[in-house]
C-alpha positions in Angstrom: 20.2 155.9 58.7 17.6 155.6 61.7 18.6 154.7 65.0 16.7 150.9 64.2 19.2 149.9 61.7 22.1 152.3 63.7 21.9 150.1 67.2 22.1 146.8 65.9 25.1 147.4 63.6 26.8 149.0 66.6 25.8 146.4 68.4 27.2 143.7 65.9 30.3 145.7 65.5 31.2 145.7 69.6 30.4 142.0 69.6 33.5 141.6 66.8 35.4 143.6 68.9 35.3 141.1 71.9 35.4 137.8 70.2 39.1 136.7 70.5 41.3 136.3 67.5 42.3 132.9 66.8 46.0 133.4 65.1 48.6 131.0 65.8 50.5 133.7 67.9 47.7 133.9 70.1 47.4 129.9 70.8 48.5 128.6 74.1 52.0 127.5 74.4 53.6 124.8 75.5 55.5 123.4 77.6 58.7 124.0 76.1 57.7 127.7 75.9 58.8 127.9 79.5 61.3 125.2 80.1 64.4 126.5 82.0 67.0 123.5 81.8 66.5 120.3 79.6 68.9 117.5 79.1 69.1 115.0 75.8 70.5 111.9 75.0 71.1 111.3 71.6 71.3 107.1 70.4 71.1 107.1 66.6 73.0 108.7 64.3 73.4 109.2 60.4 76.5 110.3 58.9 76.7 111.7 55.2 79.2 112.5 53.0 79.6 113.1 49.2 80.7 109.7 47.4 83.1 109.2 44.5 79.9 109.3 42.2 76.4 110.6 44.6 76.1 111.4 48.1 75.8 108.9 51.1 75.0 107.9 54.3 75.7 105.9 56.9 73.5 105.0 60.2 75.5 104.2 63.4 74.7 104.0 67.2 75.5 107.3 68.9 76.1 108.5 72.3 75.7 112.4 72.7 73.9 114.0 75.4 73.5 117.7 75.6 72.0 119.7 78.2 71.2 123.1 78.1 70.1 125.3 80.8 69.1 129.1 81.8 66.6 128.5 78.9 64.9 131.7 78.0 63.0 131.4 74.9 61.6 134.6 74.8 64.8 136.7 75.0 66.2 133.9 72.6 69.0 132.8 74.8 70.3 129.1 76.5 73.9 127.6 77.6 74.4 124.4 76.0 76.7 122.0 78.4 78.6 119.3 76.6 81.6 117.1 76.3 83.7 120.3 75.8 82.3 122.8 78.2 79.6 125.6 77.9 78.8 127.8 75.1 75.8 130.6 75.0 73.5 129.7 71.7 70.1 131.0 70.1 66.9 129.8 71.3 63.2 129.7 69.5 60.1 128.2 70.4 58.0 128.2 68.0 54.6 126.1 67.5 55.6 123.3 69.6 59.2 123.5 68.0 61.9 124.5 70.7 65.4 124.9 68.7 68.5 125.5 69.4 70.9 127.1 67.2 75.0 127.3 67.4 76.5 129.3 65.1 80.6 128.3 65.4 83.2 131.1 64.7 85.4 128.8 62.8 82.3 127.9 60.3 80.4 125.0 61.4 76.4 125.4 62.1 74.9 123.0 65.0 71.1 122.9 65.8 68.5 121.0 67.9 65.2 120.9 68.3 63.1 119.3 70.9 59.8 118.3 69.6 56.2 118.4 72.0 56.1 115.0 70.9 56.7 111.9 73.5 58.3 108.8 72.4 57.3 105.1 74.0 59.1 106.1 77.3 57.5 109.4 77.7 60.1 111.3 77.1 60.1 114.2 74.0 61.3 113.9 70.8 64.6 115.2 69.5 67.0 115.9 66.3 70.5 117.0 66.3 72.4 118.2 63.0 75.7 119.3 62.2 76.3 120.9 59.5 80.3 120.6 59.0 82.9 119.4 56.9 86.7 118.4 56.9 88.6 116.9 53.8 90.0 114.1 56.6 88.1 112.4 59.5 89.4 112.1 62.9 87.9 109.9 65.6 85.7 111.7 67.4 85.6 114.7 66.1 82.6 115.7 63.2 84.1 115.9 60.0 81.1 115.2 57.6 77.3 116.2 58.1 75.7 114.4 61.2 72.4 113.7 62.1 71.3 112.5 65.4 68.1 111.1 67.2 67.0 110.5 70.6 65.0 112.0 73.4 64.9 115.2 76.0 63.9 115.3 79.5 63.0 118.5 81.5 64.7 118.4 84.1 63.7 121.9 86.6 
């Protein structure tokens, strides 16, 4: 090969080298990447339950607010504060996603994720779910699959 073909290849081959990649994991985050405390309020509500004959659901007002705080998505780790104290959970961001995830000993599976998405107020969207089930309902406590919807502010 002569040196006239030889430079511009190499030359075409460092200029690969420096153009950046443009995978997803390379994209800027957002700002729930970093978010260190964040506190929702939760206003709607949808409760299911398996029928005599097909599933169903009900939608209700709802008034839950959660707040978790020493966020730190990229060691995966939050305190959730609620109604019945603290609990450490799971954190992910991912993509604009930032969720939540508590895994109960007893069985029951609760996640939320907060959305980089602002609602009329300005405020970011949010879902709720818990997964759980009891053969009776008490008052509140969950005893069939909930979903909720409402907002998140940050709050550091």
């Amino acid at each position: 090969m002569s040196i006239r073909k030889t430079v511009p290849a190499l030359v075409f081959a460092l200029a690969l080298l420096m153009v950046p990649c443009s995978s997803k994991a390379q994209a800027t985050k957002g700002p729930l990447a970093t978010v260190q405390s964040i506190k929702c309020s939760f206003t709607l509500m949808v409760v299911g339950t398996w029928g005599e004959k097909e599933p169903e659901a009900k939608v209700k007002p709802a008034s839950r607010v959660l707040q978790f705080d020493a966020i730190n998505a990229d060691e995966g780790s939050a305190v959730l504060k609620d109604d019945y104290g603290k609990s450490d959970i799971i954190v992910r961001y991912s993509g604009g996603y930032l969720h939540f995830i508590q895994s109960k000993l007893d069985g029951p599976l609760y996640t939320t994720t907060i959305l980089e998405k602002k609602t009329a107020s300005g405020k970011l969207k949010a879902m709720h779910s818990r997964h759980e089930f009891t053969d009776y309902a008490l008052v509140g406590f969950t005893s069939s699959p909930e979903q909720y919807y409402g907002d998140c502010e940050i709050l550091q």
